[in-house]
C-alpha distance (Angstrom), angle and dihedral (degrees) to the residues before:
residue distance angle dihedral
X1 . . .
X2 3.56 . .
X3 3.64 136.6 .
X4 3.41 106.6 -130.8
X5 4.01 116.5 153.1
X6 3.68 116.1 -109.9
X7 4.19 108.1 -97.3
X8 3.40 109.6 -118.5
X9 4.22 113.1 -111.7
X10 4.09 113.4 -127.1
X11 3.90 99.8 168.9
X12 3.78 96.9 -52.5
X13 3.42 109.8 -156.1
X14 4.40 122.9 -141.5
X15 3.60 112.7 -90.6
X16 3.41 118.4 164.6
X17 4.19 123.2 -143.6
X18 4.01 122.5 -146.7
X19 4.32 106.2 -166.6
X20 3.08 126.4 -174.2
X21 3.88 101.5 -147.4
X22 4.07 106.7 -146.7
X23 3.76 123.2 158.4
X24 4.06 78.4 -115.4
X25 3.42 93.1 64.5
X26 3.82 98.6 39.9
X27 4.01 102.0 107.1
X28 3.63 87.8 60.4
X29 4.20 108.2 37.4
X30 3.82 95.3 35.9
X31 3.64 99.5 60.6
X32 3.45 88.1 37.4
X33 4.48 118.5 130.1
X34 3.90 106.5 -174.6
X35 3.38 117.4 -145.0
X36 4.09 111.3 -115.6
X37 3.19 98.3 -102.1
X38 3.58 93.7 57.1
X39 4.02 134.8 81.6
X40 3.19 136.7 -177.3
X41 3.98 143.8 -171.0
X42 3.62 131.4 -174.6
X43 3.49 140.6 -133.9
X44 4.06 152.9 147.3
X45 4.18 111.5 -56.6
X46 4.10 82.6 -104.7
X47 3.69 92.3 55.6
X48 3.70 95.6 44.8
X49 3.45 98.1 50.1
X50 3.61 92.1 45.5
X51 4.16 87.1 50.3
X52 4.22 86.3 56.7
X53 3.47 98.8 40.7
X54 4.22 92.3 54.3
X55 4.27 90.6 32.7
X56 3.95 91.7 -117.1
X57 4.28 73.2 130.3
X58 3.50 131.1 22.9
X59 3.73 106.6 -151.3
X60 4.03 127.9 16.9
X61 3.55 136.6 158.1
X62 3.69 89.0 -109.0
X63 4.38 125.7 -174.3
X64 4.02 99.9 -79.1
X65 3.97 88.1 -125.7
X66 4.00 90.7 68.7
X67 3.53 88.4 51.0
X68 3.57 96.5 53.5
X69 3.88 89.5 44.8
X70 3.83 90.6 49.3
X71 3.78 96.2 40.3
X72 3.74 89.5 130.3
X73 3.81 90.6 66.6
X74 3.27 105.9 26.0
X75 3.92 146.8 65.8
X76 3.39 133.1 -172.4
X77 3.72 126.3 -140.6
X78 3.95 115.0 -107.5
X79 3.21 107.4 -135.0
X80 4.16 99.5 44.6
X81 3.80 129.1 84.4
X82 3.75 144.7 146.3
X83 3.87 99.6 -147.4
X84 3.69 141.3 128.5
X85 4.10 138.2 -155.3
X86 3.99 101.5 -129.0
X87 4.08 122.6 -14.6
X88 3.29 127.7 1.4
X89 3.57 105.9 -171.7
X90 3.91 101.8 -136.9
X91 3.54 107.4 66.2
X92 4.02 100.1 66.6
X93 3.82 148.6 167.5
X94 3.57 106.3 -144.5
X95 3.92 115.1 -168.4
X96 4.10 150.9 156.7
X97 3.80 98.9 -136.5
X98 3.61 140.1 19.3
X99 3.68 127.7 -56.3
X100 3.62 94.8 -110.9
X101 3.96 85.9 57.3
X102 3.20 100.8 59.9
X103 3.61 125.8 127.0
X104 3.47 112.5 162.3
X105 4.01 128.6 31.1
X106 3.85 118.5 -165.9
X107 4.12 109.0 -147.2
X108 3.72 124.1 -159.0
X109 3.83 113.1 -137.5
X110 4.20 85.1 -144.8
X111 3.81 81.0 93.5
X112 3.81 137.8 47.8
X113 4.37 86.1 173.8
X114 4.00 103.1 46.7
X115 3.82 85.1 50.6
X116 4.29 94.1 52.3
X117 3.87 84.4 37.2
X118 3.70 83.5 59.1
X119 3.98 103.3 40.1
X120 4.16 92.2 51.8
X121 3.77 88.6 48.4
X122 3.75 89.7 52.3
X123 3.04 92.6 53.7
X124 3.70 99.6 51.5
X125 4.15 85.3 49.9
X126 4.29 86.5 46.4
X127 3.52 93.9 -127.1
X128 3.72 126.1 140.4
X129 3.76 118.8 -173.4
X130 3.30 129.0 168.6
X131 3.93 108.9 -89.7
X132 3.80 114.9 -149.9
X133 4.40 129.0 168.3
X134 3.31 111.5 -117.8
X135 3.57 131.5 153.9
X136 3.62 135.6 -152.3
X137 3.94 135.6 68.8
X138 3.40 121.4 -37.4
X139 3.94 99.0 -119.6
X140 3.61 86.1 45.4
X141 4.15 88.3 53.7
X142 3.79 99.1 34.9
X143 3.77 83.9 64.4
X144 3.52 105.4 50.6
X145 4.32 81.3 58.0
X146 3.34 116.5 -87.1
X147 4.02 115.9 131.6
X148 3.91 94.8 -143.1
X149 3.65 139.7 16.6
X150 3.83 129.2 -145.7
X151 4.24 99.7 -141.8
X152 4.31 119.1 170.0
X153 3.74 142.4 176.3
X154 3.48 123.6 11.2
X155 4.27 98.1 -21.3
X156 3.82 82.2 56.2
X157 3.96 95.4 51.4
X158 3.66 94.5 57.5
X159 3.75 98.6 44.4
X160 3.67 90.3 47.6
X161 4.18 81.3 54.7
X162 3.68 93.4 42.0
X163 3.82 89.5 53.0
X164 3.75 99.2 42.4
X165 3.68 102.1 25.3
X166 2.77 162.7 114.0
X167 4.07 110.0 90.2
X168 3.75 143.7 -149.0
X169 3.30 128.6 -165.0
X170 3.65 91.2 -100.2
X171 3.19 93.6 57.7
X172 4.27 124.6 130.6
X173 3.66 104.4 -144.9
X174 3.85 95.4 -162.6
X175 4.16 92.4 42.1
X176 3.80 97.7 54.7
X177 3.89 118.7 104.7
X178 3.15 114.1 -100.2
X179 4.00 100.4 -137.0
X180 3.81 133.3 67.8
X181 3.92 135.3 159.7
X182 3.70 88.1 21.5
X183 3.77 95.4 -58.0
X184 3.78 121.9 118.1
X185 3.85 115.3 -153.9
X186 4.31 118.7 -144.7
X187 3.36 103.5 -171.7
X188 3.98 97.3 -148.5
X189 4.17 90.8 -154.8
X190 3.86 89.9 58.0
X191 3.74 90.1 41.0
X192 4.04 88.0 54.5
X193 4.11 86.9 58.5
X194 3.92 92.5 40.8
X195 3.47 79.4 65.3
X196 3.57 115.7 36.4
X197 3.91 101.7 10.6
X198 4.01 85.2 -123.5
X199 3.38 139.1 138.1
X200 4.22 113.5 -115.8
X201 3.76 129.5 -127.6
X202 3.71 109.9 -155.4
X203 3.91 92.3 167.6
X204 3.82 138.6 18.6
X205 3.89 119.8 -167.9
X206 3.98 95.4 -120.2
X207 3.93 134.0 178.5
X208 4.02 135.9 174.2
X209 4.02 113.8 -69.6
X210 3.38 85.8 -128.5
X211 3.85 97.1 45.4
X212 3.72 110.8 54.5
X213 3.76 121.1 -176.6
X214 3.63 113.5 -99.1
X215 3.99 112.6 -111.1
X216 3.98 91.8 -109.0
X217 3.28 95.6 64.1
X218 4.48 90.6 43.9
X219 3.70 80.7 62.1
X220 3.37 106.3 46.2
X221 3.69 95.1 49.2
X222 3.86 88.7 43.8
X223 4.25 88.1 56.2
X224 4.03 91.9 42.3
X225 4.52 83.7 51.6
X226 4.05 84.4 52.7
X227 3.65 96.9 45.5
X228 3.60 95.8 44.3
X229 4.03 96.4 53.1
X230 3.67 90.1 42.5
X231 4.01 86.9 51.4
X232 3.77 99.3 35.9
X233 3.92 84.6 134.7
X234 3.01 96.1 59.3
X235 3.84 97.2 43.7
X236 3.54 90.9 53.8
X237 3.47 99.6 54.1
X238 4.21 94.2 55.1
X239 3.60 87.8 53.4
X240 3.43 101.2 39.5
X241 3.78 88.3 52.9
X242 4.22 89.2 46.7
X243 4.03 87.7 47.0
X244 4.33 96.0 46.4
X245 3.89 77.5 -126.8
X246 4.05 123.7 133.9
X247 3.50 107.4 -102.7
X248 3.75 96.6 -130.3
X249 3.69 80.7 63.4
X250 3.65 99.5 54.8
X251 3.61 91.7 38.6
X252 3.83 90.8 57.1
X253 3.67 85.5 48.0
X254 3.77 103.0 57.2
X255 4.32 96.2 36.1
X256 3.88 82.5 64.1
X257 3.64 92.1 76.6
X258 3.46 145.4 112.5
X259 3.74 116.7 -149.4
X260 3.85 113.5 155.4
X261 3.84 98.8 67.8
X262 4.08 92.1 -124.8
X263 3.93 115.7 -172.7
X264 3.80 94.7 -93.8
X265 3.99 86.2 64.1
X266 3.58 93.9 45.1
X267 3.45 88.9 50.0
X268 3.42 90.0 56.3
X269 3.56 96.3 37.9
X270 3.77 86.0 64.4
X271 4.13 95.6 48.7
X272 3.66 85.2 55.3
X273 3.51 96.9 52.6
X274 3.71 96.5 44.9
X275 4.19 78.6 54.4
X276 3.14 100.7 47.6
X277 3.64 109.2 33.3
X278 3.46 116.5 18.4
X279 3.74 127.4 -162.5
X280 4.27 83.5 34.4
X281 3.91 118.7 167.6
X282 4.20 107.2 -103.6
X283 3.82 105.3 -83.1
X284 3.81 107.2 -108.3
X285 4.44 109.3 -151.6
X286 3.84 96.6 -172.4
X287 3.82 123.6 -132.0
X288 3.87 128.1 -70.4
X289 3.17 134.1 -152.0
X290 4.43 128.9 -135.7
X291 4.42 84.4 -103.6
X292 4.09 88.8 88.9
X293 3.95 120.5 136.5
């Protein structure tokens, strides 16, 4: 798929990789050639984090929230980041009446960072349902009772799209209402810069202070991030096909994010923590060298 050069092989050392393999993260992991020294498995955000955080894996683009809780341990790589300026359509609230209304809130257990995400911005709205896991989709969960439903990642794109859809080419993403079949949609990421009028880091690409990723691998994921911006077409249209989604969708989707960690992200990386979890060890974004793409 791509034609990177092979990277040459000075005594690379074992490291092993945990991804977790969202559309979101797709222009970086699918191009991606590991070294051979390196391996890698793949899981939900809860998994992955749980992987780092007992050194099954030694580097994974973990939920930003278990970073900042672990920020004693761990560092993130400066120059990596799942985020987004304003909505990013798959981490959603869906729900039958008004925020203020709600009752009861059904959480997935997929991920530790939509949840937080969720309790700071109730808090800034002073609301305080009744939060309860729950999995399953949010139609299906809306009509057993609750009032809203917590929905992420890829499940949470295509409801959003089956709630708000469908679309013409004339269509104005960020103008469209954001309700349909008696749902309303709160996209929590667009909520975040309501409030703030900051970026949001869902995920940082973090490893063990005293494990750092060996420069091989820094490289490789840095080509795979080129390639997969340049080829964003062509990204888009082998997920959009895997997701039964339009791929003008799914292309919109993925060019909305951010994914070199710049200082307006850390910035806002650091507001969040001091929200979310207060008292938090100082966030550590290890060194980088001139080879970024």
């Amino acid at each position: 798929m791509t034609n990177h050069q092979p990277l040459p092989i000075h005594h690379l050392r074992p490291y092993r990789a945990g991804w977790i393999h969202f559309t979101n993260v797709a222009p970086i992991l699918d191009p991606l050639v590991l070294p051979p020294s390196v391996t890698a498995i793949t899981g939900v955000p809860t998994e992955m984090n749980e992987a780092l955080l007992t050194g099954r894996v030694d580097i994974a683009n973990i939920s930003a929230v278990e970073f900042i809780r672990h920020a004693d341990t761990l560092a993130a790589l400066p120059d990596f980041s799942v985020a987004v300026l304003g909505p990013v359509y798959s981490v959603n609230l869906f729900h039958t009446c008004p925020l203020p209304d709600m009752r009861r809130i059904a959480l997935t257990s997929q991920s530790a960072m939509s949840v937080a995400l969720l309790e700071v911005l109730l808090r800034e709205w002073g609301l305080s349902p009744v939060l309860e896991r729950a999995e399953g989709e949010a139609e299906e969960l809306l009509a057993q009772g609750f009032d809203g439903v917590l929905r992420i990642g890829d499940s949470a794109l295509k409801e959003w799209y089956g709630v708000v859809g469908p679309f013409t080419d004339e269509t104005i993403v960020p103008e469209i209402p954001q309700t349909g079949r008696g749902i309303t949609v709160t996209d929590l990421a667009e909520e975040w810069f309501n409030v703030t009028g900051r970026p949001f880091v869902f995920a940082v690409w973090a490893y063990r202070k005293d494990n750092p990723p060996p420069a091989e691998l820094l490289r490789a994921m840095r080509l795979a991030r080129r390639y997969g911006i340049g080829h964003l077409a062509e990204v888009s249209a082998r997920h959009a096909l895997k997701l039964g989604l339009p791929e003008d969708v799914v292309q919109h989707y993925l060019w909305n994010f951010r994914y070199h960690l710049e200082e307006a992200d850390r910035q806002a990386l650091r507001l969040f923590a001091d929200r979310a979890v207060p008292g938090h060890a100082e966030l550590c974004f290890g060194p980088c060298d001139k080879d970024s793409g």
